[in-house]
C-alpha positions in Angstrom: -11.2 1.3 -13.2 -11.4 5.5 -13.1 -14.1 6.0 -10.9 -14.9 9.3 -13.0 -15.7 7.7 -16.5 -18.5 4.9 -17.0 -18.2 2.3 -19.2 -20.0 0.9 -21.6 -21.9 -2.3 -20.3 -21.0 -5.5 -21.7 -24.4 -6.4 -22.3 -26.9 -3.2 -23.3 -30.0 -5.2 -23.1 -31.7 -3.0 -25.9 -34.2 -5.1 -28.0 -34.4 -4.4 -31.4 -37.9 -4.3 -32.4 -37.9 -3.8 -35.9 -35.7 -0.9 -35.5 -36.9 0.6 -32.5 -34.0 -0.2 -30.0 -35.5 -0.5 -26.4 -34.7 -2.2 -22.8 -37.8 0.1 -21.5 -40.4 -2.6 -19.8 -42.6 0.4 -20.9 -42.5 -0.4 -24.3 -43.4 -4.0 -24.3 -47.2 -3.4 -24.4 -46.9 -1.3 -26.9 -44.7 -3.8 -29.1 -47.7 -6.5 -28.5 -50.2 -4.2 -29.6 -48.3 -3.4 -32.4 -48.3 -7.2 -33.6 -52.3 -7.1 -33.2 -52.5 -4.2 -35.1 -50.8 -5.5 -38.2 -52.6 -8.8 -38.8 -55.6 -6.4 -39.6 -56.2 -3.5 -42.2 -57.3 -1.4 -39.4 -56.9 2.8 -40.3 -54.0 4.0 -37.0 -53.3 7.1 -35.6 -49.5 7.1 -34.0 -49.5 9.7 -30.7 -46.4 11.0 -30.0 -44.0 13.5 -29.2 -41.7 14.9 -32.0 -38.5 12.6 -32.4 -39.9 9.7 -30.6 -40.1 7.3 -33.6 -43.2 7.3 -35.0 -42.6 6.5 -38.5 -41.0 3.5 -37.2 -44.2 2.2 -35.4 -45.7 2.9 -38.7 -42.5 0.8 -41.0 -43.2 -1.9 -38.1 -46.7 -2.3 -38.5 -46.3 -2.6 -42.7 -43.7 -5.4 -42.0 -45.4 -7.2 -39.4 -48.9 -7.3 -41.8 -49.9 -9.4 -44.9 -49.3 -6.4 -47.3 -45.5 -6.3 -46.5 -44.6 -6.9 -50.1 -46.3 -4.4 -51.4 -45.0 -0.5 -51.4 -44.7 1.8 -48.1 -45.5 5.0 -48.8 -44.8 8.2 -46.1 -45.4 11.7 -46.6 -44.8 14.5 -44.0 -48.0 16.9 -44.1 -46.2 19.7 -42.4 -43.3 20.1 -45.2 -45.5 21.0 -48.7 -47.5 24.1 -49.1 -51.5 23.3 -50.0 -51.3 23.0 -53.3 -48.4 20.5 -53.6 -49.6 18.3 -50.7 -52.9 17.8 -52.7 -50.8 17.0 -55.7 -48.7 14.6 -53.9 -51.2 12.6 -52.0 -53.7 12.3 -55.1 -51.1 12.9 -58.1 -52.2 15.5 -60.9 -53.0 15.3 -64.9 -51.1 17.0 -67.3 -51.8 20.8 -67.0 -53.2 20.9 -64.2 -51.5 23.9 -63.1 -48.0 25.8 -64.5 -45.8 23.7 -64.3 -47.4 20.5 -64.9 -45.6 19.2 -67.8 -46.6 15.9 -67.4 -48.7 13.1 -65.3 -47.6 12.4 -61.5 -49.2 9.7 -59.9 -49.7 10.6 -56.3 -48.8 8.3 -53.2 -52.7 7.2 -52.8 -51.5 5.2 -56.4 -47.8 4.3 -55.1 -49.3 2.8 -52.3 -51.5 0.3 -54.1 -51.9 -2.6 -52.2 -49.3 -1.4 -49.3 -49.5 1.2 -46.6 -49.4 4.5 -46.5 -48.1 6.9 -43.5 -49.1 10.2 -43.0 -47.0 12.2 -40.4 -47.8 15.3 -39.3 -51.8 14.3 -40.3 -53.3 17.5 -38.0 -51.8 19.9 -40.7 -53.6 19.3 -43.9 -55.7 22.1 -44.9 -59.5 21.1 -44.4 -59.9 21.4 -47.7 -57.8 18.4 -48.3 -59.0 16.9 -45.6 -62.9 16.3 -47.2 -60.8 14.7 -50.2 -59.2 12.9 -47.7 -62.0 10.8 -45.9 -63.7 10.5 -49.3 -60.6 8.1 -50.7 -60.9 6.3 -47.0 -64.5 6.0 -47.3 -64.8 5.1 -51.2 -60.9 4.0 -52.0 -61.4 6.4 -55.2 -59.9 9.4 -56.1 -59.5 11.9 -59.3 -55.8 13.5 -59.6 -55.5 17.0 -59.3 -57.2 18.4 -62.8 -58.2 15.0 -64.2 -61.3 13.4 -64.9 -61.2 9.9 -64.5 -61.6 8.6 -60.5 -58.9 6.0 -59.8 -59.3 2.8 -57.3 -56.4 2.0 -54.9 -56.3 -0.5 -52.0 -54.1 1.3 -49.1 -53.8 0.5 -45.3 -53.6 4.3 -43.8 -51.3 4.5 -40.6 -51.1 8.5 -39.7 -49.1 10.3 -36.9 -49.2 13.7 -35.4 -47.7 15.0 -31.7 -50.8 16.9 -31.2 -54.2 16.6 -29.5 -56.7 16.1 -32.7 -59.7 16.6 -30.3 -58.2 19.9 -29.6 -57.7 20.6 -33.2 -61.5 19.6 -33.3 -62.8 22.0 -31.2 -61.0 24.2 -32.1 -62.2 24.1 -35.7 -59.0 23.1 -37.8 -59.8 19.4 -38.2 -63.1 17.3 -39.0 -64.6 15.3 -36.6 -66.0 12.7 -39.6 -61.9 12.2 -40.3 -60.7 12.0 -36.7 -62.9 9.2 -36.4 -61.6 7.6 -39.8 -58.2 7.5 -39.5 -58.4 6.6 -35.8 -59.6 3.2 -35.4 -57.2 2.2 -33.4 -55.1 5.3 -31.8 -50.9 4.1 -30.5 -49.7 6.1 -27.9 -45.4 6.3 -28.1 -44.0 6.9 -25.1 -41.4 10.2 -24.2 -37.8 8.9 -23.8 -38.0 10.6 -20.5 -40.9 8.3 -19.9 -38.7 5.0 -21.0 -36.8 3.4 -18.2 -33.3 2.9 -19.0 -33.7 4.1 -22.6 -31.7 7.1 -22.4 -28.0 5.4 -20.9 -28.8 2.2 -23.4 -28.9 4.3 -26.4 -26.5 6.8 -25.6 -24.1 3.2 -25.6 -25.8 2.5 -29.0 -25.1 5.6 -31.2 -21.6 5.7 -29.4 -21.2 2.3 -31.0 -22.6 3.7 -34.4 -20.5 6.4 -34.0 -17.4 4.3 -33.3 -18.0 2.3 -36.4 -17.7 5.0 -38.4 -14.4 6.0 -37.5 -14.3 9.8 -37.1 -13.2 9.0 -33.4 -13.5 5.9 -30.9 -15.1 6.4 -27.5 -14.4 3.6 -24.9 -16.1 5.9 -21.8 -18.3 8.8 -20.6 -17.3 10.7 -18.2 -19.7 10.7 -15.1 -20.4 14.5 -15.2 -21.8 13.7 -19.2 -23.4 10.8 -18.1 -25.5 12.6 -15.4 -26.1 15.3 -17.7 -27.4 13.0 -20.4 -29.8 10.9 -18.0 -30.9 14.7 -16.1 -31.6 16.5 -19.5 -35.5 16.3 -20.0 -35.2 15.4 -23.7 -37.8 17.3 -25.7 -36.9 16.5 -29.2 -36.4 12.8 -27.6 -34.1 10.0 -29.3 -33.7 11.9 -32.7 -32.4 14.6 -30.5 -30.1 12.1 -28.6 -28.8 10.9 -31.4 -27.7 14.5 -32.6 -26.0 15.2 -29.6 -24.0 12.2 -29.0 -23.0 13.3 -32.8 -22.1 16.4 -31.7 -20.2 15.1 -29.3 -18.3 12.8 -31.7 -17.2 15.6 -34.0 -16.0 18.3 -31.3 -13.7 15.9 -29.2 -10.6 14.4 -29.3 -10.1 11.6 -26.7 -11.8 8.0 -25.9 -13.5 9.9 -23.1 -16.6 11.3 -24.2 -16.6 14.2 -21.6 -19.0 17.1 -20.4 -17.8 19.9 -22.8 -18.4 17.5 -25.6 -21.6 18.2 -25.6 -24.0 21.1 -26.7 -24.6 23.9 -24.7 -27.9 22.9 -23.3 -26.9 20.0 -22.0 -23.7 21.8 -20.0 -27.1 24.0 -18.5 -25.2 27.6 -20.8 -27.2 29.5 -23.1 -26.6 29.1 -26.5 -23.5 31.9 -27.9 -25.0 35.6 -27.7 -28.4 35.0 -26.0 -28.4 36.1 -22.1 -29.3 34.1 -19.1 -32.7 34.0 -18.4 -34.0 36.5 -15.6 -34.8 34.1 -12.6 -38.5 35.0 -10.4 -37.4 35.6 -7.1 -38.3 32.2 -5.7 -36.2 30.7 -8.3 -33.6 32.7 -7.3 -33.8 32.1 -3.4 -33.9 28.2 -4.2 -30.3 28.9 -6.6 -28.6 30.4 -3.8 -29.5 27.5 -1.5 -28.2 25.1 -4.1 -25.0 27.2 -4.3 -24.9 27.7 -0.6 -25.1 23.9 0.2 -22.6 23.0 -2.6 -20.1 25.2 -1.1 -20.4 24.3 2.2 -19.5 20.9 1.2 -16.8 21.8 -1.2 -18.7 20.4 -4.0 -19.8 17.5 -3.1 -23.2 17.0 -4.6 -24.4 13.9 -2.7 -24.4 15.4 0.7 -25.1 18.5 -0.5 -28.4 17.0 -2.0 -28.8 15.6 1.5 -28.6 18.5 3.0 -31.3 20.2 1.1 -33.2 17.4 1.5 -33.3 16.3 -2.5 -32.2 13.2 -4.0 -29.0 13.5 -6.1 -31.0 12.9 -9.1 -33.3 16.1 -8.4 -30.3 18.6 -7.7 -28.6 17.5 -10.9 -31.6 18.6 -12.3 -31.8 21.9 -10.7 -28.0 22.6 -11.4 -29.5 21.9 -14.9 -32.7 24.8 -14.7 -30.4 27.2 -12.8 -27.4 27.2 -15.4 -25.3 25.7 -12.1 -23.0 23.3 -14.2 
């Protein structure tokens, strides 16, 4: 076998938890509490970093509880200017406003009975927000320009990647609804924070990919594979999944390889925009790394020993100081 490609294990050991693939032993409490969750009508605020699958956890938790055959709702707070997110979540009457040809029931009604998921929760106005806690507290609302209050039954499940104690104190959400829609809060771990995650689904969007047929990958090359597991991840899997996409459509050969992927993951600035100017600590710590690689002709493990890093760490740092 090349000793410069790795291939694809014949067993992934990724556990598909209602569609949140995992082999991460850091996930497994989370999945348990998850199962807890659901047998109750309990409001839940996901935590988590943007692209980390929180709108999963929330499609889990509807499944996994007694109101899974009734509707799932999911509306992202961040997308709809004020006045449409009102009109969405509570629905309006005819004329409410221009445009308002006609009556729209809101997701509160869609939801009847089922769940609904709010993502992005920590950007609705605070205007919305008292409207908000009043359907949570009384399960009745009036549409937008109507007069008659309708009663739904809906299970709230909400999500946001920030702090809402910050957004608290700092005046931009209301304590009464933090407390509301956080019974129970779910904290979703980083996939830099899930052992094994990023290698096992970088094998299992290759094999989505593959199906597809745009192009068949049988390997990665061991200079993308170490810049895969080094890359920090900040938009997490959904990011993962767009680059091993990218990768798909700008090669050729079974070998997924280095310049397959985007530019931040080959450590280059993206086409146009300069290099970032380096402090000079930074910069005495690049000239080491170059020093030490040269010396050795390359060869990063003793080079890493050399400087007294694990191979790991000066992947890493060829990463920050654009070394690739």
């Amino acid at each position: 076998m090349r000793r410069d490609v790795v291939k694809r294990p014949a067993n992934l050991g990724l556990y598909n938890f209602h569609g949140i693939y995992t082999c991460a032993p850091e996930m497994q409490p989370l999945f348990r509490l998850i199962e807890r969750v659901a047998r109750t009508d309990c409001t839940v605020l996901v935590r988590g970093e943007t692209g980390c699958g929180k709108e999963l956890v929330a499609r889990a938790i509807h499944t996994l509880s007694p109101r899974n055959q009734h509707p799932f709702q999911d509306i992202n707070c961040a997308t709809l200017s004020p006045t449409l997110l009102e009109s969405e979540l509570f629905g309006h009457a005819r004329g409410a406003f221009t445009g308002a040809v006609s009556d729209h029931q809101g997701v509160f009604k869609l939801a009847d009975k089922g769940t609904l998921f709010l993502d992005e929760v920590a950007e609705i106005p605070l205007e919305i927000q008292a409207r908000l806690l009043r359907v949570l507290e009384e399960q009745t609302f009036v549409p937008v320009g109507g007069t008659k209050a309708v009663r739904v039954d809906v299970r709230l499940i909400s999500a946001t990647h920030k702090a809402l104690r910050r957004e608290v104190a700092a005046g931009r959400f209301r304590e009464d609804l933090l407390y509301r829609i956080r019974v129970v809060p779910l904290f979703l771990p980083s996939l830099r924070e899930r052992t094994g995650d990023i290698e096992g689904l970088v094998w299992h969007f290759i094999d989505q990919f593959n199906e597809q047929g745009l192009r068949r990958v049988e390997a990665v090359s061991r200079e993308a594979m170490e810049a895969l597991l080094c890359y920090p991840w900040p938009g997490n899997i959904r990011e993962l999944r767009n680059v091993v996409e990218h990768a798909f459509v700008v090669g050729e050969d079974a070998v997924l390889a280095l310049h397959d992927l985007t530019p931040e993951l080959r450590s280059e600035p993206p086409a146009g925009e300069p290099l970032p100017a380096e402090p000079s600590l930074r910069q005495i710590e690049r000239e080491q790394i170059v020093a030490a690689l040269a010396k050795h002709h390359g060869r990063k493990a003793v080079a890493a020993a050399e400087l007294g890093i694990s191979r790991s760490t000066l992947w890493r740092k060829l990463y920050e100081h654009h070394l690739r």
